[in-house]
N, C-alpha and C positions, 0 to 999 in steps of 0.2 A: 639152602644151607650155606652156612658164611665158612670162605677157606681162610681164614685169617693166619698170617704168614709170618717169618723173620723172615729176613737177612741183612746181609753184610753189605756197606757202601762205604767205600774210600772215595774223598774228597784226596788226591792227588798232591805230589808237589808243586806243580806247576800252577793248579787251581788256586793251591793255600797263597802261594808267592804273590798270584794275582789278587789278593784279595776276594775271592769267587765266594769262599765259604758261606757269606749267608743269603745270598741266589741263588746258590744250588738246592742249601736247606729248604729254603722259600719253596722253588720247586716242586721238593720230597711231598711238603704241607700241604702247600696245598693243592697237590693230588693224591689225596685222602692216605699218605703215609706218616706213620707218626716217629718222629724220633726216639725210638725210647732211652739209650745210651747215646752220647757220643764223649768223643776224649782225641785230643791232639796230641799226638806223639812225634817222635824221629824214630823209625829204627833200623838198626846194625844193618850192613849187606847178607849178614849171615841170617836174621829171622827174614830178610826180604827172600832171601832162598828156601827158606823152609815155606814159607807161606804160600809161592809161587812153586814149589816143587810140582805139581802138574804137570809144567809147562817144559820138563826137566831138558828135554831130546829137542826141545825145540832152538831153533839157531838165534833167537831174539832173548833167551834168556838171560843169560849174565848181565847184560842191556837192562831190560827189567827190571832185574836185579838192582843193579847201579841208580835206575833211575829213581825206585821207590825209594831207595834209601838216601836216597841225595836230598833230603829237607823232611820240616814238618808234612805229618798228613793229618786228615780227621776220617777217625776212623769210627763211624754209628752203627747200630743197630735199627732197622727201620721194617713198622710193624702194620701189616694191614691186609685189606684183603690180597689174596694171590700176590705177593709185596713181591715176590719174584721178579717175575713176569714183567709186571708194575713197572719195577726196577729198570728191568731189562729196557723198556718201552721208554720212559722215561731220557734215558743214556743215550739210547742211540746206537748206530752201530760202531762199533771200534774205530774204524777210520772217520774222524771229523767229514770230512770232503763226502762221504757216503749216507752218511748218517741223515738221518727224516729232518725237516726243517723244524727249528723250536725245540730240539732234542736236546738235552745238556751237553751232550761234544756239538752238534753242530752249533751252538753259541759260542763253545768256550773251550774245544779241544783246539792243538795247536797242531798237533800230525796225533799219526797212531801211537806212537808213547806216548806223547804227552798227550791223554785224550783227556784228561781233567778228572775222570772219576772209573771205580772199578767197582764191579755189582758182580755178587753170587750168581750163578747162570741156573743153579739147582740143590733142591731142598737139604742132598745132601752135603753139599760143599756150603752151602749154606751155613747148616749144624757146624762145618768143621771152621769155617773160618770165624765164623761170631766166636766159637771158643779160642782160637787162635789170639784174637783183641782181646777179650771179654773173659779171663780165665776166673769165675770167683774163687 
């Protein structure tokens, strides 16, 4: 049975600045994830807060906050089996320095803000952040 999946993947400010965007894409592809959306944008500290609201009580927010907003991002939709998970695998762990070798931060994060890219952790934050980007 195929769990074929969305979610959500921000290419970073710090990524975009680097020019990373299409080695990360590269990436996505080819391990068996498909782009199906993506779109560069800038946005406001105020949607970086609603976005991140999760995160609300935590001490690194308004940080956060500041830093997504502080440049372009590319913000895709990426479609495949358990794309999750994928995703997660993929990424790496949060902290570059920690992170599995060949992992997208461990290539190309710079610390833990600037880790290059942010991935849905589950199906349904998933749902909410693809509409978040993605409102038709």
């Amino acid at each position: 049975m195929s769990n074929q999946e969305q979610t959500l993947s921000i290419i970073k400010p710090d990524a975009v600045e680097r020019n990373l965007v299409d080695e990360i894409k590269k990436i996505f592809t080819s391990n068996n994830l498909k782009i199906k959306e993506s779109k560069k944008i800038q946005i406001s500290k105020e949607e970086a807060a609603e976005f991140y609201k999760v995160h609300q009580s935590k001490p690194f927010y308004e940080h956060l906050c500041s830093y997504l907003s502080s440049g372009p991002i590319v913000a895709m939709i990426l479609e495949g089996e358990n794309a999750i998970l994928q995703n997660r695998k993929l990424m790496g762990a949060t902290d570059p320095k920690k992170a599995e070798e060949n992992t997208i931060r461990s290539l190309y994060g710079i610390s833990i803000d600037k880790n290059s890219v942010h991935g849905s952790d589950s199906n349904e934050n998933a749902k909410k952040e693809i509409n978040f980007f993605f409102k038709n």
